[in-house]
C-alpha positions in Angstrom: 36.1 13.7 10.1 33.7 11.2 11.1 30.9 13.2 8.9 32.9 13.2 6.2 33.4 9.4 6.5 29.8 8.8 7.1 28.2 11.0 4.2 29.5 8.7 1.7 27.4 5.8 3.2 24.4 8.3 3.9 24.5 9.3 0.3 24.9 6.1 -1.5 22.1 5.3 -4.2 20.2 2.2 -4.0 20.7 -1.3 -6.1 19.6 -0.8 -9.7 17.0 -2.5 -11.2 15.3 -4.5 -8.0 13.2 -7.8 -9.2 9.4 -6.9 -9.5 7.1 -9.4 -7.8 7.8 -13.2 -9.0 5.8 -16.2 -8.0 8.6 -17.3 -5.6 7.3 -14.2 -3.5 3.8 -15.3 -3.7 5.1 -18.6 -2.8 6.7 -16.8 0.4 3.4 -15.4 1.3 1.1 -18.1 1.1 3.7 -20.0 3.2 3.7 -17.6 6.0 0.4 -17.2 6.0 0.0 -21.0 6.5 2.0 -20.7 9.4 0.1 -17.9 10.9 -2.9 -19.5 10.8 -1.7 -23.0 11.8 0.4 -21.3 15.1 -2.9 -19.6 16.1 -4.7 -23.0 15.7 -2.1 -25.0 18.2 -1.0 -22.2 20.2 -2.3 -21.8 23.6 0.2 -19.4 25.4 -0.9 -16.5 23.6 -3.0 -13.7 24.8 -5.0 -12.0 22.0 -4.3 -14.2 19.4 -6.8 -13.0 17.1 -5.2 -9.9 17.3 -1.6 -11.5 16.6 -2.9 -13.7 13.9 -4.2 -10.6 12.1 -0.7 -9.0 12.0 1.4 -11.7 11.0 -1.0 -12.8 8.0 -1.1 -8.9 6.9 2.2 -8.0 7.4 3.3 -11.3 5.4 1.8 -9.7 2.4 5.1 -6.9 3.1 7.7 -9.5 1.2 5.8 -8.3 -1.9 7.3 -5.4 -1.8 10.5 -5.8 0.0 12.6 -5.1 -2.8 11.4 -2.1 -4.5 10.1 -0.3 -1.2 12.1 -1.8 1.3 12.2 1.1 3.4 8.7 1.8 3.7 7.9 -2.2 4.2 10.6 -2.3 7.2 8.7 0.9 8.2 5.3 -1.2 8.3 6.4 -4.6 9.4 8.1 -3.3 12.1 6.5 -0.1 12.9 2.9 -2.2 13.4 4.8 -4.6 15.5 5.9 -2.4 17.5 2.4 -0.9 18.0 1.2 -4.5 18.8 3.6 -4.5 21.5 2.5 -1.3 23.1 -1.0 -2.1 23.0 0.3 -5.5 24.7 1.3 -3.2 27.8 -1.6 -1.4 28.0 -3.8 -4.0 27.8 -1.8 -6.1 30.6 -1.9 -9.5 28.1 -0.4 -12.1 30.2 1.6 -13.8 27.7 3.3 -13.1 24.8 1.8 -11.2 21.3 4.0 -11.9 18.8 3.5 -14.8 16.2 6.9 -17.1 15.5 5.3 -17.2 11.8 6.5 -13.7 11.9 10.3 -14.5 11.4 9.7 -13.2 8.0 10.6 -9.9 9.4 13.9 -10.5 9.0 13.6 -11.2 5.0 12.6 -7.2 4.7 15.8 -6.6 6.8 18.2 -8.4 4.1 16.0 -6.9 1.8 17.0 -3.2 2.8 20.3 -4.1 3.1 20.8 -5.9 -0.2 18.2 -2.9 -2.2 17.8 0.3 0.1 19.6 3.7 -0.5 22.1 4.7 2.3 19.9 6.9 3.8 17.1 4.3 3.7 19.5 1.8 5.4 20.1 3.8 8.6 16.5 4.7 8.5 15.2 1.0 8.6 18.0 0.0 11.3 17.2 2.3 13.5 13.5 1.3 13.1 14.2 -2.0 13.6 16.4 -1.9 16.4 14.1 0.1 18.2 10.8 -2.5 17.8 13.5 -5.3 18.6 14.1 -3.6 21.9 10.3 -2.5 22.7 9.3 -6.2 22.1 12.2 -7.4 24.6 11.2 -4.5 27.1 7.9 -5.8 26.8 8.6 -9.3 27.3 10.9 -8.5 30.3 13.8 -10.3 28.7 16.9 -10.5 30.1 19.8 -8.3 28.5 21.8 -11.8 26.8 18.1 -12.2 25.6 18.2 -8.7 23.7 21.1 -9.0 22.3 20.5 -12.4 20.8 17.8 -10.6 19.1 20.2 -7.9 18.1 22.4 -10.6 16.6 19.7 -12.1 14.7 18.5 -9.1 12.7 22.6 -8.2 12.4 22.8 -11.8 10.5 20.5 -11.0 7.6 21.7 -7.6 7.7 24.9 -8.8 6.8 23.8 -11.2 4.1 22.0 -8.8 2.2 25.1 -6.2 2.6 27.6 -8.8 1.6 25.4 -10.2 -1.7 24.8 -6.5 -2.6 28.7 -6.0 -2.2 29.3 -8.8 -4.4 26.8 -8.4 -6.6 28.4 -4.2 -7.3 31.7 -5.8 -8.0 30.4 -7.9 -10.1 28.5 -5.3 -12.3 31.4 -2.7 -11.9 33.3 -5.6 -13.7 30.7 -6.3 -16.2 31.0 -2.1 -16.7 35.0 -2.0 -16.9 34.7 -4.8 -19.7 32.2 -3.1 -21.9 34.2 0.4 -21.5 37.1 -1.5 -22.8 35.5 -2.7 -25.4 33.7 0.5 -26.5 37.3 1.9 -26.6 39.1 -0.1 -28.6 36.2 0.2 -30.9 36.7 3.5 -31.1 40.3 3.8 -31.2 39.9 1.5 -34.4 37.2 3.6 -35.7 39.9 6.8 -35.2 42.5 4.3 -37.0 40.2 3.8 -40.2 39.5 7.6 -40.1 42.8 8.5 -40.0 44.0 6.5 -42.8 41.3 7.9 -45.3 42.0 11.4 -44.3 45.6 10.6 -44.3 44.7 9.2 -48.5 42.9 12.6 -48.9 45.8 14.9 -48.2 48.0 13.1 -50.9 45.4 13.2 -53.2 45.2 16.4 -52.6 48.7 17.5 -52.2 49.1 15.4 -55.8 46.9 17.5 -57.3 48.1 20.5 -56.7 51.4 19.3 -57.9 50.2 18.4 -61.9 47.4 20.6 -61.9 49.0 22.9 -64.1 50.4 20.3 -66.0 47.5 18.2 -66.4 44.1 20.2 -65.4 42.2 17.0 -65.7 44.1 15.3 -63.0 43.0 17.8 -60.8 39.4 16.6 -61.3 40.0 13.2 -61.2 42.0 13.7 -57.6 39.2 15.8 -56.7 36.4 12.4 -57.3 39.2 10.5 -55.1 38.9 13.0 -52.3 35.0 13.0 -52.4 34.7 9.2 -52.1 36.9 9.3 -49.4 34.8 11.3 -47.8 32.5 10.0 -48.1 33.6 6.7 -46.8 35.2 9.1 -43.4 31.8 10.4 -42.7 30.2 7.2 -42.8 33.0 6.2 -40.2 32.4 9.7 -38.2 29.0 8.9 -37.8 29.7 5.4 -36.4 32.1 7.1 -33.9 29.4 9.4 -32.1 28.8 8.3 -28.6 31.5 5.7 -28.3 34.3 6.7 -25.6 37.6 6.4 -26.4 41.0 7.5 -24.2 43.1 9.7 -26.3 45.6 7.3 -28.9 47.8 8.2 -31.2 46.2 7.9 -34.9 47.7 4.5 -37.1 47.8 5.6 -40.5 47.1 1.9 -42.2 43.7 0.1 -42.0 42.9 -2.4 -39.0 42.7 -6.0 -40.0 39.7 -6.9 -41.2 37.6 -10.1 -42.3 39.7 -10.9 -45.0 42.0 -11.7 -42.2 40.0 -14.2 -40.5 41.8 -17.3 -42.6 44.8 -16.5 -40.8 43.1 -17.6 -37.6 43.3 -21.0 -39.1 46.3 -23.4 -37.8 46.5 -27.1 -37.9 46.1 -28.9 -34.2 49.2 -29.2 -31.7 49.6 -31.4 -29.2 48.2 -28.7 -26.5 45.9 -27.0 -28.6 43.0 -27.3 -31.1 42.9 -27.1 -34.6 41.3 -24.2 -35.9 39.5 -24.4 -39.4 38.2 -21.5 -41.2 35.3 -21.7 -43.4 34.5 -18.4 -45.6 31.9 -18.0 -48.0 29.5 -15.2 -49.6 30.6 -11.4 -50.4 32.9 -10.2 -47.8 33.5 -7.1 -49.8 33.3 -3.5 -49.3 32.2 -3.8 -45.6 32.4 -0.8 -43.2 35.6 -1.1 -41.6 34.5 -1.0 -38.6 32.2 -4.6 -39.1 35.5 -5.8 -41.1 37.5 -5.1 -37.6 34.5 -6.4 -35.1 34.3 -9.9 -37.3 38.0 -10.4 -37.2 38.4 -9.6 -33.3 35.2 -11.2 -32.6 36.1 -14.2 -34.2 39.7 -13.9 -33.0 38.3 -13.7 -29.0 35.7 -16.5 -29.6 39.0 -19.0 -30.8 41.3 -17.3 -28.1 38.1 -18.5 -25.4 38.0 -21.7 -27.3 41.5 -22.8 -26.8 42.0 -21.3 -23.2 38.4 -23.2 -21.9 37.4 -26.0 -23.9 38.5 -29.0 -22.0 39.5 -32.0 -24.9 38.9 -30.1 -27.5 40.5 -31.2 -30.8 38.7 -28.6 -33.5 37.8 -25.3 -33.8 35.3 -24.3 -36.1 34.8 -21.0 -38.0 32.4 -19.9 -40.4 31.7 -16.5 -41.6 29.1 -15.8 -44.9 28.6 -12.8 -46.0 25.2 -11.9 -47.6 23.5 -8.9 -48.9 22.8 -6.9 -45.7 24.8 -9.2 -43.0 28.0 -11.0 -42.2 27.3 -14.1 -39.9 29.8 -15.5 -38.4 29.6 -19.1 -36.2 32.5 -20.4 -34.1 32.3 -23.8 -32.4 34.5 -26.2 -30.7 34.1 -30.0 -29.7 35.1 -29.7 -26.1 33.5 -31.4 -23.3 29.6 -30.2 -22.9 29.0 -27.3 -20.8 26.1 -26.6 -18.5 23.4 -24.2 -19.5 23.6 -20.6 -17.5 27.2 -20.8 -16.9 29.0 -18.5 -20.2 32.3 -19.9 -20.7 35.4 -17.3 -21.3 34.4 -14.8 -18.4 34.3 -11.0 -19.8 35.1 -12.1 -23.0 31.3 -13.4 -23.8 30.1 -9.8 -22.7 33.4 -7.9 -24.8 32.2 -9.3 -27.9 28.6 -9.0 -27.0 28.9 -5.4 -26.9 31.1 -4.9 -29.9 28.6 -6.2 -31.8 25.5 -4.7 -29.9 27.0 -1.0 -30.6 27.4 -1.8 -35.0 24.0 -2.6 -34.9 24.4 -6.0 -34.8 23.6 -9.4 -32.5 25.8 -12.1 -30.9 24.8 -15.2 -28.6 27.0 -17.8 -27.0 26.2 -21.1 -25.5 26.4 -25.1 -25.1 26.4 -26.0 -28.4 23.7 -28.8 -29.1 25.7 -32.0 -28.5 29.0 -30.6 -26.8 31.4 -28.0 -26.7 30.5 -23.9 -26.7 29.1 -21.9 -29.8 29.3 -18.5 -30.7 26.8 -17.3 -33.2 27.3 -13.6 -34.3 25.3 -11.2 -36.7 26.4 -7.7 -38.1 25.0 -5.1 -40.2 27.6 -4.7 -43.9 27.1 -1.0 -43.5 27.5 -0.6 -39.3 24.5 0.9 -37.5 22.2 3.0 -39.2 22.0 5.7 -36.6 
């Protein structure tokens, strides 16, 4: 039982996508490496402080690579200073080895914690509990001493575990919300599918009906058929890759962007207005942008309402031109800080609606105040 409850741990796959070097990390460096060299300066306790100087400026130069090998740099931080330490003991040095300026150890242990596999995690403890207890063997400290030092590298253990924790959460969030949304996509790409097949059968069934009574009928049910067909293969491409649960099939067409006026409503005394401003050719889209412009417009107004403090008017504008349909939906709310999207998931829903039909969307302050949503998709869908 308890392997069984520890494989899971053992097994589990690092953080994705660590940071690569940044100049905050340099930063780190050449700050540790000031301190190195100004403890050796003013220190006087130390015995073989060339020596110790040495290894805390190279083993500062480990934080640039703490994230994406943080096993190997807990392996050389601590592995050299637990050499350092031994070499301390055979060469009787009357006073302590280790450098202060070396605190910086315990960044590589938040780092394993917060970007190491499972595996690497036990690794890296165990390597760093056992130079933590050399250096206090060496030292002759007392056992409240080694422990101390126990809870110090268990406190940045814990940070990094706790922001890697939150951070999983946060992404398996981010995940759930784009599944959804790839979902419904699809479910409304089924819907559209199912309608023309569902034209194509009474064409067809028509046909057969007056055919003998009126052969050319039978051709002219036949062209019906093939444009429809046309139209559902068109769709059927679209649909490859998108997941979907299994749903029942609508037989009538999904509201499109000939819908979006009926978004507009005048303003209440707890809500916004909400004016709608259409222009261009919003003809003979692909159903499936005619159904992403009309939910993405209807989530950018349902954010609008629900998180735009004092706003009084909602604006949206959709143009259709040869090749696109842009759609723009702002508000005059209070302004909002840069960084921080506004509607939770519902920024990253219709982000990825329009990222999978080929298209683009971006949200953020608007320019004087309030929140804009600016939105491009393809008239035909992706081209894949």
């Amino acid at each position: 039982m308890t392997r069984d409850a520890v494989r899971p741990l053992w097994v589990e796959p690092r953080a994705l996508q660590p940071p690569v070097r940044v100049w905050r990390d340099w930063a780190l460096v050449g700050v540790f490496v000031s301190a190195a060299v100004l403890e050796t300066v003013l220190r006087q306790d130390a015995r073989w402080f060339p020596l110790g100087s040495v290894e805390a400026v190279a083993l500062a130069f480990t934080l640039l690579w703490r994230r994406t090998r943080p096993l190997a740099m807990i392996a050389v931080g601590f592995g050299v200073s637990a050499v350092v330490s031994l070499a301390a003991v055979v060469g009787h040095a009357g006073g302590p080895v280790a450098f202060v300026s070396m605190v910086y150890l315990l960044l590589l242990v938040y780092a394993l914690f917060r970007w190491g596999s499972g595996g690497a995690v036990a690794i890296g403890s165990l390597i760093a509990l056992a130079s933590s207890g050399l250096g206090s063997a060496v030292d002759h400290a007392q056992v409240g001493d080694a422990l101390f030092g126990v809870v110090i590298l268990a406190i940045p253990a814990a940070l990094g575990a706790s922001v890697r924790l939150r951070a999983t959460t946060r992404q398996r969030e981010l995940d759930q919300v784009r599944l959804r949304e790839r979902e419904q996509l699809a479910r409304e790409l089924h819907d559209t599918v199912a309608h023309h097949v569902s034209a194509m059968v009474v064409r067809a069934q028509a046909g057969r009906v007056v055919a003998a009574m009126r052969p050319g009928a039978a051709v002219e049910a036949l062209e019906v058929i093939e444009a429809e067909g046309a139209r559902t293969l068109a769709e059927m491409r679209t649909m490859v890759g998108v997941l979907r649960e299994p749903h029942d099939a609508e037989v009538v067409p999904q509201r499109g962007a000939a819908d979006i006026d009926r978004l507009a409503r005048p303003a209440a005394a707890d809500e916004p207005g909400v004016e709608v401003q259409v222009s261009g050719d919003l003809t003979n889209l692909s159903p499936s942008v005619g159904a992403a412009s009309y939910r993405i417009a209807q989530e950018a107004v349902t954010n609008a309402t629900r998180h735009a403090r004092h706003a009084t008017r909602i604006v949206v504008q959709v143009a259709g031109d040869r090749d696109d349909v842009r759609m723009t939906v702002s508000d005059d709310g209070d302004p909002v800080t840069a960084g921080r999207p506004r509607g939770g998931f519902g920024v990253v829903g219709m982000t990825e609606r329009a990222a999978l039909l080929g298209g683009t969307l971006h949200a953020g302050p608007g320019p004087d105040r309030g929140w804009v949503v600016d939105a491009v998709l393809p008239r035909r869908g992706p081209t894949r």
